[in-house]
Backbone as JSON Lines, residues from 0, in Angstrom:
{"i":0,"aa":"X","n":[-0.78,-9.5,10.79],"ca":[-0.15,-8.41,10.09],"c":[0.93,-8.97,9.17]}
{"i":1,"aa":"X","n":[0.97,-8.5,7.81],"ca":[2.09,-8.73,7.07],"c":[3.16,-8.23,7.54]}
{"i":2,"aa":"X","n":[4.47,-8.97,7.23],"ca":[5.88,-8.05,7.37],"c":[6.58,-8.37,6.02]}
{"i":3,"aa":"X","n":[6.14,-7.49,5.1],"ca":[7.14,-6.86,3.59],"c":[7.7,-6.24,3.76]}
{"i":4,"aa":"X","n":[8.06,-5.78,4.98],"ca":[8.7,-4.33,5.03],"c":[10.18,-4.61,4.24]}
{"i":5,"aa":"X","n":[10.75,-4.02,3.52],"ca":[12.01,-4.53,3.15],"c":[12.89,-4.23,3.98]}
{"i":6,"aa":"X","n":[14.28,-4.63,4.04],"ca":[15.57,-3.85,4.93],"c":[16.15,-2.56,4.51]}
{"i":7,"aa":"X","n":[15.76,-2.24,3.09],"ca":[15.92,-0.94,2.96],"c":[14.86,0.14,3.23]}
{"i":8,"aa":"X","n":[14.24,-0.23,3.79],"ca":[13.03,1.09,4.41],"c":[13.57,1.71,5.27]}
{"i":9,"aa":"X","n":[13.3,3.68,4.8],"ca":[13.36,4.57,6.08],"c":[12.83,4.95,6.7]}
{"i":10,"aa":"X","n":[12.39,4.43,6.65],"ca":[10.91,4.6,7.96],"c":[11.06,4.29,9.4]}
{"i":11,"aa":"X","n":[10.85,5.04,10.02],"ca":[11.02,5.08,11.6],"c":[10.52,3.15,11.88]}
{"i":12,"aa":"X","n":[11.34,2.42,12.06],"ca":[11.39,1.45,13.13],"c":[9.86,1.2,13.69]}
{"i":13,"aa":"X","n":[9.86,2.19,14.47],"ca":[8.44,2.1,15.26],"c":[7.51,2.27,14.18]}
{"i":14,"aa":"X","n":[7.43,3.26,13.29],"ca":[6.25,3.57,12.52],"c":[6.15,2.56,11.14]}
{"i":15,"aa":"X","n":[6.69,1.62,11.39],"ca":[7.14,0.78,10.24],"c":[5.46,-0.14,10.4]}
{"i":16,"aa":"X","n":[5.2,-0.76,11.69],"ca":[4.13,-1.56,11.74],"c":[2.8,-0.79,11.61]}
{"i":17,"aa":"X","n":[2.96,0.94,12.01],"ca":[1.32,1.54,11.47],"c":[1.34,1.58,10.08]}
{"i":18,"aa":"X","n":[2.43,1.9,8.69],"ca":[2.31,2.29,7.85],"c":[1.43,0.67,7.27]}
{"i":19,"aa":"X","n":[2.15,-0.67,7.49],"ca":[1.83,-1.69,7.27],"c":[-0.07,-1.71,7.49]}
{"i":20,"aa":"X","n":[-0.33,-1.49,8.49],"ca":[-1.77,-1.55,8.83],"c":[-2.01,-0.77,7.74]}
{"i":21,"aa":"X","n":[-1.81,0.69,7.6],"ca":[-2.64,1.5,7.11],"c":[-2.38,0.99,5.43]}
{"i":22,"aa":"X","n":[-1.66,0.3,4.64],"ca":[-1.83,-0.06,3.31],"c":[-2.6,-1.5,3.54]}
{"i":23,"aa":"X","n":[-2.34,-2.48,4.57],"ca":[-3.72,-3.49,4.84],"c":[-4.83,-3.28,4.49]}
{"i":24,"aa":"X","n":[-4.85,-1.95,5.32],"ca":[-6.83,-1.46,5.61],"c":[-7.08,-1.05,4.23]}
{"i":25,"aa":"X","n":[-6.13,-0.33,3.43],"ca":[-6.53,0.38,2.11],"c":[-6.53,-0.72,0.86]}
{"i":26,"aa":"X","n":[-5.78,-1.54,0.96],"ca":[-5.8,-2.85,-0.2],"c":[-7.08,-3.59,0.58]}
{"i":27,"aa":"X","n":[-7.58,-4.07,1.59],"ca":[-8.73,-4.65,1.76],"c":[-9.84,-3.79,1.5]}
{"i":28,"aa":"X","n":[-10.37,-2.82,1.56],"ca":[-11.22,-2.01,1.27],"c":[-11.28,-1.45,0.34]}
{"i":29,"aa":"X","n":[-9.85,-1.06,-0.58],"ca":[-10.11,-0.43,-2.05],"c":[-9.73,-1.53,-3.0]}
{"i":30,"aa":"X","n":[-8.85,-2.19,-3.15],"ca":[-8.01,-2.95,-4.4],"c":[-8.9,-4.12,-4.9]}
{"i":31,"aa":"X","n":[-9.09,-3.6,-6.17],"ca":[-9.93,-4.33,-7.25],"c":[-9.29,-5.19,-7.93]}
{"i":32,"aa":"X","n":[-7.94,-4.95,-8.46],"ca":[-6.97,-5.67,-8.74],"c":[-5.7,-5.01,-9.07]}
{"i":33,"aa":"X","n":[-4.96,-5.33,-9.78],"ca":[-3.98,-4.97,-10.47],"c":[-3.27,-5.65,-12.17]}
{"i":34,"aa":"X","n":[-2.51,-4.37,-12.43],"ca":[-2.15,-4.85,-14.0],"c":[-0.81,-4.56,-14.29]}
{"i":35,"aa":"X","n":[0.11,-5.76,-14.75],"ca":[1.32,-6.15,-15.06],"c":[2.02,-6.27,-13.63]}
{"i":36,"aa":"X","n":[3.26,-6.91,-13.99],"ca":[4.37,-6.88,-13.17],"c":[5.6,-7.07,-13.56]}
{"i":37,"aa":"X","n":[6.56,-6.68,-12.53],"ca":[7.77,-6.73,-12.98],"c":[8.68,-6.32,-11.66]}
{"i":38,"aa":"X","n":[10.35,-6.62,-12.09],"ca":[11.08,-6.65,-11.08],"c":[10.82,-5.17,-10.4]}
{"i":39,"aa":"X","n":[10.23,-4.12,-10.79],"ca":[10.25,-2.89,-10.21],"c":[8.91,-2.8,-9.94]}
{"i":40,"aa":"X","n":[7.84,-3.32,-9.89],"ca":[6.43,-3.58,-8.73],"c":[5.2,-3.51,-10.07]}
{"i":41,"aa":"X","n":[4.15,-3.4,-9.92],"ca":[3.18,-3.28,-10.14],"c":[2.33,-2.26,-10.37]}
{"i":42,"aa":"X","n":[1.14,-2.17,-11.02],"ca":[0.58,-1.41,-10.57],"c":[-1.03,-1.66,-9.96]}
{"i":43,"aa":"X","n":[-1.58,-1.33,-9.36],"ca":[-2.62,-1.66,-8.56],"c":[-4.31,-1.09,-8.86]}
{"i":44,"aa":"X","n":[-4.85,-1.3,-8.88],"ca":[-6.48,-0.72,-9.43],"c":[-7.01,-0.66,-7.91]}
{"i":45,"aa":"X","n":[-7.68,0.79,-7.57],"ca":[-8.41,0.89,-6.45],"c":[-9.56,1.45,-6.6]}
{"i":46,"aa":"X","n":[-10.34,1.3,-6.0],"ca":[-11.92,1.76,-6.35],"c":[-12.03,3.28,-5.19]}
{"i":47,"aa":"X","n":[-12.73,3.78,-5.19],"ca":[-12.84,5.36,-4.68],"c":[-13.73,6.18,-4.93]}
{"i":48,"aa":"X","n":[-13.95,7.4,-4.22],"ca":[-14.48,8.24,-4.86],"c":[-14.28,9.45,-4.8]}
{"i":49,"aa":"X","n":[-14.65,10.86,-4.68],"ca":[-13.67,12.31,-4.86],"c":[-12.71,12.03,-3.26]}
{"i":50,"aa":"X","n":[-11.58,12.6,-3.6],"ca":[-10.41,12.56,-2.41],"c":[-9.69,11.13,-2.12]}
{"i":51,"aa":"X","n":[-10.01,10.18,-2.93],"ca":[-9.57,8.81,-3.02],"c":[-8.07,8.88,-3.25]}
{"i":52,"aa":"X","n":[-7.89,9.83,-4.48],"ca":[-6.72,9.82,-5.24],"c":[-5.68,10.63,-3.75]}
{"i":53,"aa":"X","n":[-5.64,11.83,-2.96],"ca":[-5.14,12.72,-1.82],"c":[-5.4,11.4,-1.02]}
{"i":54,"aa":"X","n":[-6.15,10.7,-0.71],"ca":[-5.68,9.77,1.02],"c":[-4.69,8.85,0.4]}
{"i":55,"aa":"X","n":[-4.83,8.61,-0.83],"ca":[-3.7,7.32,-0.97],"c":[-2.37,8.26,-1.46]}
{"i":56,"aa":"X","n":[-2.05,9.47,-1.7],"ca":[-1.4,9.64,-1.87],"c":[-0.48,10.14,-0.24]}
């Protein structure tokens, strides 16, 4: 398991290591790539199909 979590996350402590899984499972299974970067993040290309756009949101 990755740990990016930053020190400013509010995220419940405990729920800090499911959210981690659950963007794992979704960048291994959807992310095609991504385009540009910069000190304020990225953006990411995911593959999908109807309701793709509602689970990742």
């Amino acid at each position: 398991m990755t740990t990016w979590i930053p020190a400013s996350c509010t995220l419940p402590t405990t729920e800090q290591p499911l959210r981690v899984a659950e963007f794992d499972a979704l960048f291994a299974e959807r992310l095609t790539g991504r385009r540009g970067r910069s000190r304020c993040g990225c953006s990411v290309v995911l593959t999908g199909g109807p309701g793709m756009e509602d689970s990742v949101r």
